[in-house]
N, C-alpha and C positions, 0 to 999 in steps of 0.2 A: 629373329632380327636379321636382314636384311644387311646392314650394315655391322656386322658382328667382324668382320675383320680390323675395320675402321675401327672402331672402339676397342678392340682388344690391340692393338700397334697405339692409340692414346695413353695406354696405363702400362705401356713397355718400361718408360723410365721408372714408373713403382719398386718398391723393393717387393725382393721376390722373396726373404725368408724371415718374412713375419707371419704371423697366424691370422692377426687382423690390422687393418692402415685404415685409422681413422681419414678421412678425405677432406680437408681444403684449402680451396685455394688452386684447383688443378685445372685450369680452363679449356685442357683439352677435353673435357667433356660434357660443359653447357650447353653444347649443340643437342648434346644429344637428354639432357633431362630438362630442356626448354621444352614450355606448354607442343610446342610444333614439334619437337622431336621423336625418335623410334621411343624414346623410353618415357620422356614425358607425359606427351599422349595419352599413353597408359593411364597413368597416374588422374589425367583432366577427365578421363570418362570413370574413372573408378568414386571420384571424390570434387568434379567440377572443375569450370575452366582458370577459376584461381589456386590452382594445386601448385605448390610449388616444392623443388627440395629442401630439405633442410637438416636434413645427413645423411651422409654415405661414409661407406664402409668398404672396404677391398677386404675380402675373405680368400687365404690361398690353404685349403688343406692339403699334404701331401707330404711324401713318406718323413719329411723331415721334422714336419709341421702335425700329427697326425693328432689330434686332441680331438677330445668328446667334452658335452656340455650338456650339463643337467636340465630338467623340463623349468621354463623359466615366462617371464611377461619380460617384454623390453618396454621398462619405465619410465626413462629421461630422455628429455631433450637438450641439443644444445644452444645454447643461448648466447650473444655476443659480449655480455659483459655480464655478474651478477649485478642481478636489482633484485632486494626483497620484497616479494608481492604475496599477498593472502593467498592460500591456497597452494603455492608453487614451494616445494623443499622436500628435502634436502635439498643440499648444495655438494656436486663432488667438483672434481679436477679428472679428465681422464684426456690422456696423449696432450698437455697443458690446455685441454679445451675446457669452457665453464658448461656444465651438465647438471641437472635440477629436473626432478621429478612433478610435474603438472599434472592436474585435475583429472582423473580417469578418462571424463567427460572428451577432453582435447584430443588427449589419447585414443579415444575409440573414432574419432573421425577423419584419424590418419590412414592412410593405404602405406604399405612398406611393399617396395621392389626388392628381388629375388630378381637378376640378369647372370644366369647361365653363361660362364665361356668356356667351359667346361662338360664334355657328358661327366650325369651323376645316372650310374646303375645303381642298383643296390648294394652293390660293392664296394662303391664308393661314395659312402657316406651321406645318401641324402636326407634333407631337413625331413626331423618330423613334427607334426604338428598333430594338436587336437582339437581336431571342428569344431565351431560353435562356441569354445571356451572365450573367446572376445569379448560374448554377452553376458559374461559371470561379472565381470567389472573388476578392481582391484582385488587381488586374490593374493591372501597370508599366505606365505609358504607352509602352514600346516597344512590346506587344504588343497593344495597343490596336486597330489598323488590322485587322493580322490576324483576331482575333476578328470583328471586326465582320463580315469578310471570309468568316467561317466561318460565322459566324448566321445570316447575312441581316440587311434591314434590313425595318421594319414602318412605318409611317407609320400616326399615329391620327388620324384624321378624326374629327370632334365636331359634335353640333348642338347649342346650348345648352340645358345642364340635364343633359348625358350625363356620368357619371363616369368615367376610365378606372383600373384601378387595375393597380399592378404591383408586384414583388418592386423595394426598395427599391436594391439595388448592378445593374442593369439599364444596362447601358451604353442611353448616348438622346442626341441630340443637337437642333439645331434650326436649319434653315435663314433668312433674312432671306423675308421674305412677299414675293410676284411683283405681291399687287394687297393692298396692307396697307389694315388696318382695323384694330378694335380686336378684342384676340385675348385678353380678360381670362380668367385662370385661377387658383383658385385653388389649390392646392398642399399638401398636410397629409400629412406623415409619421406612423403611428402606427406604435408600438410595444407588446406586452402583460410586457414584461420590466420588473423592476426595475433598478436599475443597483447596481455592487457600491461599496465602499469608503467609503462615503458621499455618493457624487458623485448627485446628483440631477436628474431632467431639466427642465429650463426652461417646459418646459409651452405651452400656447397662452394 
């Protein structure tokens, strides 16, 4: 990214010692996950030119901050209000956002951004994933090992400013860093779908 100084002076006023900052409402950074923008873009060729966000995330791991996280799918979405619709539930509360679990289906046609401001060496904790598990579809945590077991696992190395993007139910997980620093990432699910019943997405 080109503009990675830009973007990283936007998210200055962020807090800096949390592990994860749910995002919205921050406008310094529509420029840049608009269809036109360095990060949008991305998103419009991965999943079409109606791709838009509909959550991000600020990830800052680092000495103080240094947490691992087990092989996992990311399975909700946030939504502006709940509305009960067939197919969509649970229902959680996360950072007071409304969060609800949708159709695999949805889920698998989302692209998730990974923007690097941070080098991630191997030392410093990068995402891993396991190829291909996307196409497994919703996956019980008993079967969870196994898959991974099946895939392989991939480890994304980063130097800042690099984007990594992936199919959104991507089994990934994330080890504690061996020589921690700051490992800022920020995080943007898009989606080019509507949602049905009235339930509407929360937006960035």
């Amino acid at each position: 990214m080109a503009d990675l100084p830009e973007l990283e002076a936007a998210m200055d006023a962020l807090p800096s010692d949390q592990a994860g900052i749910r995002l919205h409402g921050v406008t310094a950074l529509h420029s840049y996950l608009a269809p036109t923008g360095s990060i949008g873009m991305i998103a419009s060729k991965a999943i079409g030119a109606e791709a838009k966000p509909v959550r991000a995330i600020l990830f800052d791991k680092s000495a103080a901050t240094n947490w691992s996280l087990g092989w996992h799918q990311d399975r909700t979405i946030c939504a502006r209000e709940r509305i009960d619709v067939p197919g969509f539930g649970p229902w959680s509360i996360k950072a007071g956002l409304h969060h609800v679990a949708p159709p695999i289906e949805l889920l698998s046609r989302m692209v998730t951004l990974r923007v690097h401001i941070d080098d991630v060496p191997a030392t410093n904790a990068p995402l891993l994933i396991a190829p291909g598990s996307h196409r497994r579809g919703r996956l019980p945590e008993s079967s969870v090992a196994q898959v991974v077991a099946e895939c392989g696992i991939a480890a994304c190395f980063a130097e800042a400013g690099d984007v990594w993007a992936y199919s959104t139910p991507t089994l990934h997980a994330s080890e504690a860093a061996s020589h921690p620093a700051h490992r800022r990432v920020l995080q943007v699910d898009f989606s080019a779908d509507d949602l049905p019943g009235g339930l509407e997405w929360l937006g960035v």
